[in-house]
KEZA-233277 format. One record per residue (C-alpha): y, x, z; residue in three letters. Coordinates in steps of 0.05 Angstrom, whole numbers, padded with zeros to 5 digits, always signed. Layout:
YXZALA ...
# end
This chain:
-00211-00033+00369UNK -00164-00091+00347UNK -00088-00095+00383UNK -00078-00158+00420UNK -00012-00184+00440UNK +00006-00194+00510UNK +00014-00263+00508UNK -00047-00275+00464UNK -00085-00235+00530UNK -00045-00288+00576UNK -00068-00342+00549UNK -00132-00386+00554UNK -00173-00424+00600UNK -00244-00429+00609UNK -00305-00394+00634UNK -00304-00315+00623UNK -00373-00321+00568UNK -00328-00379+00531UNK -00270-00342+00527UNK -00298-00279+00504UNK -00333-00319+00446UNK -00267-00363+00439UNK -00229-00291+00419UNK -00276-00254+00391UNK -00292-00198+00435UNK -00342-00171+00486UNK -00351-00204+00556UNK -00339-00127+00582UNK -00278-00122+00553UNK -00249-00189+00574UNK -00271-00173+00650UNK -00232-00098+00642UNK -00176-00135+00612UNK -00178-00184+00679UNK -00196-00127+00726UNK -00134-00088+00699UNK -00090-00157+00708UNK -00111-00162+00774UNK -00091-00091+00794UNK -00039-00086+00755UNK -00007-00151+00737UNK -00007-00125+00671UNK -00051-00131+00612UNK -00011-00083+00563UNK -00054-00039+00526UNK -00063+00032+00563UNK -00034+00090+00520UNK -00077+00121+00470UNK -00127+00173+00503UNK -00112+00234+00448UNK -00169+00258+00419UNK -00174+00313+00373UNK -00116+00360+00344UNK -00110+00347+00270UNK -00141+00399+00229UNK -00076+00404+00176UNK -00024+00432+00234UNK -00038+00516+00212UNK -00031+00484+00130UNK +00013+00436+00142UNK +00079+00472+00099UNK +00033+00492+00049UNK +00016+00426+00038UNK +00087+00402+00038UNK +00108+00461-00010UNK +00053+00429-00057UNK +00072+00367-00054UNK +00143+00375-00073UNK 
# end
């Protein structure tokens, strides 16, 4: 998923379908983004959600040791 900058998620006027098309993204994520204004009165991006460890972390000075 692309970054948007605050003000670019500020901006605009028009119906919801319009905007979402005007932007480029889904009508779902344009009414979470306006959901999470209007309980918030924020729409910076939430912090990334983790997902899995990296696989390198046991190899990781080996790999460093080889790369030197």
């Amino acid at each position: 998923m692309r970054l948007y900058a605050s003000d670019f998620r500020l901006r605009g006027e028009g119906s919801q379908p319009d905007l979402a098309r005007l932007f480029g993204v889904s009508l779902s994520f344009l009414q979470a983004l306006l959901q999470r204004y209007c309980h918030t009165g924020s729409v910076a991006p939430k912090p990334h959600g983790g997902g899995s460890p990296g696989k390198i972390g046991p190899y990781l000075k080996v790999v460093q040791q080889l790369h030197q």
